[in-house]
TORPA-36254 format. One record per residue: x, y, z of N, C-alpha, C in turn; residue in one letter. Coordinates in steps of 0.001 Angstrom, whole numbers, plus 500000, padded with zeros to 6 digits. Example, Ala and Ser with C-alpha at 12.3 -4.5 7.8 and 13.67 -1.06 7.14 Angstrom:
513190494310507800512300495500507800513200496700507800a
512850497750507080513670498940507140512900500030507870s
END
This chain:
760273881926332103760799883233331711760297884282332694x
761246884976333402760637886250334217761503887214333541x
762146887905334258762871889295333641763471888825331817x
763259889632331254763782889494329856764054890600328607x
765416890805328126766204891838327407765782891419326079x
765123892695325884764403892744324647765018893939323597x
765311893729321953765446894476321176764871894070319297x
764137894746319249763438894828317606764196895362316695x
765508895838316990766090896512315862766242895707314583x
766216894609314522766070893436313079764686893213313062x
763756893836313219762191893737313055762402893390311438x
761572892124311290761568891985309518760145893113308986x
760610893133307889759970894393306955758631894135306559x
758060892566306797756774892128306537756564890399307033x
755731891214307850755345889732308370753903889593308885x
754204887819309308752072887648309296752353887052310959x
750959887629311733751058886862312470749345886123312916x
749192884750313512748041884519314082747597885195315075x
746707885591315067746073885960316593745088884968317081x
745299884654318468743796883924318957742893884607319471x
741771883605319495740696884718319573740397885776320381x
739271886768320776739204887937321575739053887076323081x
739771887542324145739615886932325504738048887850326221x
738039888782325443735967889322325483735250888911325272x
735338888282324150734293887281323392734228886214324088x
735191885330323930735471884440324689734566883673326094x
735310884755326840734241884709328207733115884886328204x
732461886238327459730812886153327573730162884986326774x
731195884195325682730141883064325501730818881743326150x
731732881690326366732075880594327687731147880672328802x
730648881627329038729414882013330223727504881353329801x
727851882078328353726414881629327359726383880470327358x
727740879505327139727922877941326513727544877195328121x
728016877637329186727339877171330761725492877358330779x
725323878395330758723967878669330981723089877695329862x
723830877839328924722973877218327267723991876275326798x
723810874713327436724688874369326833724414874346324677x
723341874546324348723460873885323334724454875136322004x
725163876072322991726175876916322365727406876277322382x
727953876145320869729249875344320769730131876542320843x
731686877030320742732476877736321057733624877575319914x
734104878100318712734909877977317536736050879193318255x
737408878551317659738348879567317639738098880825319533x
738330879920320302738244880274321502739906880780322150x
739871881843323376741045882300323117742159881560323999x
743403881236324005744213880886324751744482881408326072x
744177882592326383744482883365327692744150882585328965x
745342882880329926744852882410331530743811882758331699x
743433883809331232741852884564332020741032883292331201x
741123882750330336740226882169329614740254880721330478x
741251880228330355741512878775331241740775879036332307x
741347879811333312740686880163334579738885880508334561x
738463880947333682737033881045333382736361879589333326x
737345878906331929736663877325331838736797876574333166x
737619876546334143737974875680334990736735876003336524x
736303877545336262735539877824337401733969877556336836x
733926877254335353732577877064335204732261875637335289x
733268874802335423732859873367336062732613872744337063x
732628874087338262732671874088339809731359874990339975x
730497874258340789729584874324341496729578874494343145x
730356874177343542730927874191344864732354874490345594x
732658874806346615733558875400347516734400876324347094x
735986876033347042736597877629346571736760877653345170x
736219878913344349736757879432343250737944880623342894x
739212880045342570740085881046342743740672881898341012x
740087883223341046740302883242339918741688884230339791x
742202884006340460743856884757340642743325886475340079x
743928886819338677743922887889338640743133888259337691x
741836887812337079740939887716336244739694888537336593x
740153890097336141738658890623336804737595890546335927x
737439890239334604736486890427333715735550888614334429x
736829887936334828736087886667336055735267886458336800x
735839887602337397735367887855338776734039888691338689x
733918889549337878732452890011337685731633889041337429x
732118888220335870730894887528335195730375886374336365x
731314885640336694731132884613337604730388885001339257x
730567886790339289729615886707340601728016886700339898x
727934886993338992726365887126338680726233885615338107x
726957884745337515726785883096336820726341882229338454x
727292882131339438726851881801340485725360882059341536x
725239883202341323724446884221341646722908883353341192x
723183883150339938721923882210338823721715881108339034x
723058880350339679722906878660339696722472878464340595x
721061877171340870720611876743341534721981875883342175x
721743875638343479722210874721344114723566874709344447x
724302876143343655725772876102343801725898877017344996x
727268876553345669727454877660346736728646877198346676x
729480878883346767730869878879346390731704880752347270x
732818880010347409733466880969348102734468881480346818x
733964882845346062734664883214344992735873884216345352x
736700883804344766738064885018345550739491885030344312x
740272885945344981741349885427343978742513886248344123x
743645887480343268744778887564344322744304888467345000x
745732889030345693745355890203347029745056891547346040x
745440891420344794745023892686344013743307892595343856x
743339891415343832742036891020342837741040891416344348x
741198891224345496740691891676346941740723893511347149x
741470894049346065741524895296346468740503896146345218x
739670895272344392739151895691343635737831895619343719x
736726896940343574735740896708344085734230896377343329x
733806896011344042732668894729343204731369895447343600x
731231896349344475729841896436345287728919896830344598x
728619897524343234727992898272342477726942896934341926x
727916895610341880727707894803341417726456893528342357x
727206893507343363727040892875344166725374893489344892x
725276894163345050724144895247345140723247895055344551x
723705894990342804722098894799342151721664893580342260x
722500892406342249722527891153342480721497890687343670x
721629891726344817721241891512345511719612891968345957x
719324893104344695718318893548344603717189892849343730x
717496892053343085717261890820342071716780889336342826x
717374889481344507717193888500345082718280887320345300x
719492887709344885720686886786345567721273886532346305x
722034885931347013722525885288348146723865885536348370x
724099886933348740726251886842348225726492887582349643x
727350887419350493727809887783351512729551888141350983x
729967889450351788731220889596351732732046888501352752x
733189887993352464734050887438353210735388888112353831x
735669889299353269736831889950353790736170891440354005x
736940891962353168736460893908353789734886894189352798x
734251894712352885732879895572352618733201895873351336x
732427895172350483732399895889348628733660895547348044x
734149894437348511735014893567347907735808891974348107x
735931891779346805735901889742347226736620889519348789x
737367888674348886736247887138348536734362887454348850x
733959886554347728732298886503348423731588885048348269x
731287885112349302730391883618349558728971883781348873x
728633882767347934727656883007346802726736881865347141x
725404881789347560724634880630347458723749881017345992x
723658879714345524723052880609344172721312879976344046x
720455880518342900719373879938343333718614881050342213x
717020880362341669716048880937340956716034882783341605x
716633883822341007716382884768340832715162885622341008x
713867885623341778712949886647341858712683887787341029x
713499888560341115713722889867340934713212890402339260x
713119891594338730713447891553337178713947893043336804x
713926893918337743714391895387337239715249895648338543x
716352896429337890717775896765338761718050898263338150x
718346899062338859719458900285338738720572900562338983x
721573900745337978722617900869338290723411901503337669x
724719902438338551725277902853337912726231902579336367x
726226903227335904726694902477334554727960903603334141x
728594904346335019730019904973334845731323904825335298x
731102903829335647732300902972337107732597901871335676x
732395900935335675732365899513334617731316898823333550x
731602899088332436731066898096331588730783896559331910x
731463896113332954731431894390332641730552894194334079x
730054895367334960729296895063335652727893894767335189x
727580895946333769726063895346333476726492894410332425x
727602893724331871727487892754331182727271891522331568x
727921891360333034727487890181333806726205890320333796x
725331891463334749723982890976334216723121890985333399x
723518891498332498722970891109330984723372889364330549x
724253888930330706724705887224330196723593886592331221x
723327887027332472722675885977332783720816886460333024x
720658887485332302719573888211332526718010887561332004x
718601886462331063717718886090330164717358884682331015x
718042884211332206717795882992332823716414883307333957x
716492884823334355715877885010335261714657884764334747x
713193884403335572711577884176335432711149884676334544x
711577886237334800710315887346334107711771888479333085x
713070887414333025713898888289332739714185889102333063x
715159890615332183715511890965333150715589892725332868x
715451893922333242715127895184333098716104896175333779x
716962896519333379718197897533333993718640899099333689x
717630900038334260718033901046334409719653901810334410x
719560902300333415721261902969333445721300904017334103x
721584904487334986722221905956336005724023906258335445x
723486907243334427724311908500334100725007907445332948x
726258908314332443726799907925330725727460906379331340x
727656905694329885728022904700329838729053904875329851x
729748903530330717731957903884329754731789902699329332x
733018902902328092733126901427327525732279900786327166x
730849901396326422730061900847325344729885900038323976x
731225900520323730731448899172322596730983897880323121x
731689897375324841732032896312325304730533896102325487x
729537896788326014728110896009326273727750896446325181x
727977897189324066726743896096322997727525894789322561x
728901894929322782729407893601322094728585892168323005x
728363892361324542726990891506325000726094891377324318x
725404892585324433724085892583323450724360891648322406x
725142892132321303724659891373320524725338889830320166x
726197889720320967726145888516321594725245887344321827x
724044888100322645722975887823323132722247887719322109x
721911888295321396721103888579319654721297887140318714x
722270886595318523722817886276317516722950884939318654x
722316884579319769722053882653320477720750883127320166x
719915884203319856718662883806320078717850884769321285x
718686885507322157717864886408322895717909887439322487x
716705888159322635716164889749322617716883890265324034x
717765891074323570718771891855324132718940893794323688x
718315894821324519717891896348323878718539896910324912x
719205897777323893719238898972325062718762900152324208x
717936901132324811717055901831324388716926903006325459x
717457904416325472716952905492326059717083905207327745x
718742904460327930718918904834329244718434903183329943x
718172902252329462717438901349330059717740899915328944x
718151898975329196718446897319329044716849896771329093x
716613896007328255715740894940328405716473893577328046x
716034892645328656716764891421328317715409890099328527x
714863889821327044713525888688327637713964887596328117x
713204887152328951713580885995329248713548884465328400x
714641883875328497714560882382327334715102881522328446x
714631879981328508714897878822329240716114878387328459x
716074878002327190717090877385326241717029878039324823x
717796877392324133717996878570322636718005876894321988x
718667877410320474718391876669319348720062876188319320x
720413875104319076721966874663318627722339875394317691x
723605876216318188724356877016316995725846877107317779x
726341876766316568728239877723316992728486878659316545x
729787879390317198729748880706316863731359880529316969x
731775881645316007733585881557316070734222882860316647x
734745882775317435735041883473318284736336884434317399x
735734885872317425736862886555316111738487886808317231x
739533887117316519740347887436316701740722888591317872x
741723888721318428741504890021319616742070890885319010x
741240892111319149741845893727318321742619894243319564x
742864894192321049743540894032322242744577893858321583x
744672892378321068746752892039321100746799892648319390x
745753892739318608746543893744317342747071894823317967x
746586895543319113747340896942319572748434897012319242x
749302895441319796750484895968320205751570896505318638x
750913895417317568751128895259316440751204896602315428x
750094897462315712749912898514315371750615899387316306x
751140899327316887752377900207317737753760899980317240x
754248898689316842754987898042316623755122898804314895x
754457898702313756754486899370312790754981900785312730x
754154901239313728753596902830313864755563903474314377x
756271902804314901757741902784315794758387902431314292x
758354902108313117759347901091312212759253902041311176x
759854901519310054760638902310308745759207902488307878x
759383903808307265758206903211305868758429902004305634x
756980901469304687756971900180304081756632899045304711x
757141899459306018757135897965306778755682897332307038x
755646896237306842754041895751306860753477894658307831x
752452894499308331751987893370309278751194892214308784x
750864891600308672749244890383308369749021890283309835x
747431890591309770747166889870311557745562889052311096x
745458887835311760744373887335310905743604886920312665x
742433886704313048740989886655312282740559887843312619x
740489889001311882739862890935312338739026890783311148x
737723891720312020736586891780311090736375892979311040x
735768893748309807736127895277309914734783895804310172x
733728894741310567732519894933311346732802894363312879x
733814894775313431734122893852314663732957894112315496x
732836893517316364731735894302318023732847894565318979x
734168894508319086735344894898319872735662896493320139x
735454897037321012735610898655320942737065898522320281x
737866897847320645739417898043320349739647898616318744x
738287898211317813738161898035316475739034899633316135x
738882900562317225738991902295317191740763902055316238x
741451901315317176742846901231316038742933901555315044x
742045901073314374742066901698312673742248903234312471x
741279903751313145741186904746312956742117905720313779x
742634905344315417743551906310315641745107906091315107x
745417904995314476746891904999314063747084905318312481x
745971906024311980746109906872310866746672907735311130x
746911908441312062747108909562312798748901909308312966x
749072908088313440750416907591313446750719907369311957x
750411907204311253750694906952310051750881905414309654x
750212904421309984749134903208310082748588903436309081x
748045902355307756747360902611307594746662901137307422x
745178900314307382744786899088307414743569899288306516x
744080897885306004743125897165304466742719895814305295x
741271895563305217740975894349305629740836893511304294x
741194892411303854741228892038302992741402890247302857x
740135889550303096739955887933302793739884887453304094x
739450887916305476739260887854306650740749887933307299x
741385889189306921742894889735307746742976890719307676x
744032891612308297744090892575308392745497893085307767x
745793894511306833747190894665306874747147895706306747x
748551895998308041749229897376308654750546897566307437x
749890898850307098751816899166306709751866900967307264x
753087900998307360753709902329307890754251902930306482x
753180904165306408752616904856304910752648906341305218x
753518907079306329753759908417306721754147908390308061x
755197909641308283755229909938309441753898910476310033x
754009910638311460752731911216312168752041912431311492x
750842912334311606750160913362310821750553914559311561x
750318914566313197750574915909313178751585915511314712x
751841916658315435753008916588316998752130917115317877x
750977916949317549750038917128319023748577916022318998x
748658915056319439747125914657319230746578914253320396x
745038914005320477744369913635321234742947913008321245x
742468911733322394741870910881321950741019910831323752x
739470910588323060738704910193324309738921908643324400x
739589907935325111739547906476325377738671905831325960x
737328906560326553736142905832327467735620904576326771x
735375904953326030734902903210325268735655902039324760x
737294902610324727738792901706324426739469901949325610x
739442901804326722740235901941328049741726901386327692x
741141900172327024742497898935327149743864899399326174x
743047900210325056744796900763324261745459901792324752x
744650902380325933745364903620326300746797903673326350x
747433902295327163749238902325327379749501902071326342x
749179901309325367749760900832323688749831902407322982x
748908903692323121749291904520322842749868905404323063x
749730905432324394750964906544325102752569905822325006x
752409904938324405753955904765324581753952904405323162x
753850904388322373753773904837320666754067906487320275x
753536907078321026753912908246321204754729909163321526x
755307908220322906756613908834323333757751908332322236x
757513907195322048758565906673320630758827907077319408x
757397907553319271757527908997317967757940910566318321x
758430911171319722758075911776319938757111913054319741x
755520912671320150754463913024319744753498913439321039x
753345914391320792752442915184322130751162914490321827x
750888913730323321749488913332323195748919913139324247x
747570913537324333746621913439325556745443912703325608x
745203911800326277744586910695326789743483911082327923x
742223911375327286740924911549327977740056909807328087x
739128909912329326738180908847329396738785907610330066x
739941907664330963740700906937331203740342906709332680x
739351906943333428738626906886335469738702905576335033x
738403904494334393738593903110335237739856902710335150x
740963903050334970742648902775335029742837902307336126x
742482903198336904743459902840338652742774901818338784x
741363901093338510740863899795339234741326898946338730x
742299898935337800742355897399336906743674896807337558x
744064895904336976745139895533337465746277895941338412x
746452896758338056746947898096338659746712899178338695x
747223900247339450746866901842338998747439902095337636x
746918901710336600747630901856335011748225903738334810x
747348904597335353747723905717335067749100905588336052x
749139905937337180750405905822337836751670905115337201x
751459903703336867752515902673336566752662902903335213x
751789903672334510752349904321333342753118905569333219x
752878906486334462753688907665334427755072907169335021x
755127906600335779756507905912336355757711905220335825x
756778904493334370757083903153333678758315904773332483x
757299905567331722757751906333330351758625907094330813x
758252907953332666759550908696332901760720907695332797x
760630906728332951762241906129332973762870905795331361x
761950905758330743762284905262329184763010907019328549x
762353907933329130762858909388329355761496910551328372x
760712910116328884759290910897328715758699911671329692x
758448912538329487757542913678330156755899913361330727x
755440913090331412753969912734331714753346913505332470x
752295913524332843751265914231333385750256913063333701x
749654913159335044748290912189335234747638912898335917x
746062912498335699745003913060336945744483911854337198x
743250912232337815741910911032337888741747910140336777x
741998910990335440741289910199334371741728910519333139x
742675911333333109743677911508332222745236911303331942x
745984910757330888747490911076330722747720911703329786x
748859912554330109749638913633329110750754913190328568x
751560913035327570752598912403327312753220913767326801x
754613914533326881755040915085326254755787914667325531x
755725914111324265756512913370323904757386914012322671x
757318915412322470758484916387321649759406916656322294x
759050916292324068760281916508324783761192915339324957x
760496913899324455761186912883325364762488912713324509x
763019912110325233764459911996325218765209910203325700x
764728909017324518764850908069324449765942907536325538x
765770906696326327766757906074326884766315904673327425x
767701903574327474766996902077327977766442902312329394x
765748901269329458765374901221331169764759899696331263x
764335899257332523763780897986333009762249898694333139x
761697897560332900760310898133332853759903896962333713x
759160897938335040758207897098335677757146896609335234x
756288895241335875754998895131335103753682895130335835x
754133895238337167753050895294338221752105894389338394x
752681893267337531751127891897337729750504892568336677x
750777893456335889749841893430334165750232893424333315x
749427892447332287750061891950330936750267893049330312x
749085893979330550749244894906328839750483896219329576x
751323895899330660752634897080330725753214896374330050x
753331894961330232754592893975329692754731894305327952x
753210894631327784753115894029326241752917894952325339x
752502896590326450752348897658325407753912898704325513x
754776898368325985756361898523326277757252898178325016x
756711896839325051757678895999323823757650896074322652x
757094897217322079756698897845320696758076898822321160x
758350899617321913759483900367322252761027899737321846x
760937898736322006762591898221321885762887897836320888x
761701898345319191762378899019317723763400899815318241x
763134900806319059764128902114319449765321902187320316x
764865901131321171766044901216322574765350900014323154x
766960899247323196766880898383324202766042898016325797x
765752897384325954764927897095327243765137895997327510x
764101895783329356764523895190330128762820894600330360x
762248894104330375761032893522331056760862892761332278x
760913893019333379760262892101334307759274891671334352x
759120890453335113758026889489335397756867889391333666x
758194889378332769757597888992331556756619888031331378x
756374887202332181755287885820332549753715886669332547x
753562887947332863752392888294332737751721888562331922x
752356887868330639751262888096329446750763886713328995x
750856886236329810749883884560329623748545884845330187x
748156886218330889746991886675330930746103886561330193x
746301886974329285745894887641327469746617887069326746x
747620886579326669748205886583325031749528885959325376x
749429884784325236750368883641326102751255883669324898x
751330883289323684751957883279322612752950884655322662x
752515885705322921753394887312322294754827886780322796x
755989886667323666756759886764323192757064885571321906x
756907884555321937757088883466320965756919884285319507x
755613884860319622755046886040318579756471886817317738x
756968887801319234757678888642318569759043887806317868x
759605887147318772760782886335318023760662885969316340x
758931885343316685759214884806315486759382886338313639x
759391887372314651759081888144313626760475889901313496x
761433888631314393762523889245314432763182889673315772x
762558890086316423763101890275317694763972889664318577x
764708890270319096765687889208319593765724889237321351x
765408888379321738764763888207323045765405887275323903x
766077887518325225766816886579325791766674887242327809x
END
């Protein structure tokens, strides 16, 4: 399946769907279950990023290609980084080459590791000899990426004397490292963050335990967009959500009240029903610690037409794509009003003015997937629909099965 004509107008009025597990979770204990084997892995997620994780943690040697997997490409430069005896040339696409690692690569190197660039300066490919760690205290910036100190937090506890990480300036995306932390907590390591500064003790091995890997509040987004676009009444089931999640994404609950969402967790599930129009025609939301729903809401918005502004959004342009750009590009054509800076989007969405269009996807799942909540309203067009086997290989199969008519 690549390009594909999508319409929800027969969206059924109540339906359930599975979710697999969080592709966050996932990886940081697919990483734990390498370092420790005696961590078993329950309800693990389907995503390429996930395959591609398992397949590079069985390689110890020569090329590791993790295509377009940056949450990969971090954890695995600091997992290599740890392993004795491995030496590996880590790389992956030409996007994944234009994304930069050095913040990372740096402390790694201040710790005592072995990583040489292979192409341009402060970004992959990198040649990794790996080996017993020295080191035990690092500084680093901590306003660029969350998953830079989560990599070294997963492997922080392997090092001698463990491991001690100074934070320089606010965190983004804090949900996502305590969801490490306590990660880390719950195999058995003492894992703190405390007044600007990580401690992580050091442990050789832990105690045999499994752990079940919860559901992704990521692909509920789209679900809760999907409601938030539909008739009163209409209702969702999304099952495994915990309403103690460690997922920043957990914020859903609370901003699609606003859409008129409203969610009951109830016997380990979740249920959406659409219980008011929008509360109000202007809203606005800091996204620094939920980066990832930002497009699931700006385009919920334009579909309601609903003025909304999108703060906390500086790591966009590094991800997959420039998300702010390919989102202002993507809604003007659907016939929305936008605004972008550095780190913000504006949606005018009292002005927009619904119309079909083809929606590019730029090599990212979540344009493909936070779009297709739109075509309740108006027909669409998806290209390179294949990019949501990233994350969430099932969604179109998903939507069909829940009315959509997809060809």
């Amino acid at each position: 399946m690549s390009t594909i004509q999508i319409s929800g107008s027969s969206l059924s009025a109540n339906f359930s769907i599975e979710l697999t597990g969080s592709k966050s979770e996932t990886n940081r204990l697919l990483l734990l279950s390498a370092l420790y084997p005696n961590l078993t892995l329950l309800n693990d997620s389907n995503a390429h990023d996930v395959s591609v994780m398992k397949k590079a943690l069985q390689l110890s040697s020569g090329t590791v290609d993790i295509h377009h997997a940056g949450t990969a490409m971090r954890f695995l430069t600091a997992y290599f980084s740890v392993s004795e005896n491995a030496e590996v040339l880590l790389t992956g696409s030409d996007r994944m080459k234009q994304r930069p690692i050095a913040l990372l690569v740096d402390a790694l190197r201040v710790l005592g590791a072995t990583i040489e660039y292979q192409g341009e300066e402060g970004y992959p490919p990198l040649h990794i000899k790996g080996a017993v760690l020295p080191g035990s205290s690092v500084s680093i910036a901590a306003n660029v990426s969350s998953q830079y100190l989560s990599a070294l937090c997963l492997v922080g506890a392997k090092l001698p004397k463990g491991l001690e990480i100074e934070l320089v300036g606010s965190i983004t995306s804090l949900p996502y490292l305590n969801m490490t932390l306590q990660l880390l907590e719950r195999i058995g390591i003492s894992a703190r963050l405390d007044e600007g500064r990580i401690r992580i003790n050091p442990k050789s091995e832990i105690e045999p335990i499994s752990l079940a890997v919860e559901s992704d509040w990521s692909a509920a987004s789209y679900y809760y967009s999907i409601i938030a676009l539909s008739q009163l009444g209409t209702k969702a089931t999304l099952s495994t959500l915990r309403e103690d999640s460690l997922q920043g994404d957990r914020v859903l609950s609370t901003i699609y009240k606003d859409f008129g969402v409203s969610t009951r967790f109830e016997d380990g599930k979740v249920i959406l029903e659409k219980v008011s129009e929008p509360l109000s025609q202007s809203l606005s939301y800091d996204l620094k610690d939920a980066p990832d729903i930002a497009q699931t809401i700006a385009v919920t918005a334009a579909g309601l037409r609903v003025d909304c502004y999108l703060t906390g959004l500086h790591t966009l342009p590094i991800k997959e794509t420039d998300r702010l750009a390919a989102m202002k590009c993507e809604l003007e054509k659907v016939g929305a009003e936008v605004e972008i800076d550095a780190e913000s989007l504006r949606v005018f969405g009292q002005k927009a003015k619904l119309q079909s269009a083809s929606i590019a996807t730029y090599n990212d799942h979540r344009m493909a997937m936070a779009f297709a909540p739109l075509a309740i309203l108006i027909p669409l067009t998806i290209e390179e629909s294949f990019v949501v086997e990233k994350s969430y290989p099932d969604f179109w199969k998903h939507l069909s099965s829940i009315g959509y008519q997809i060809s």
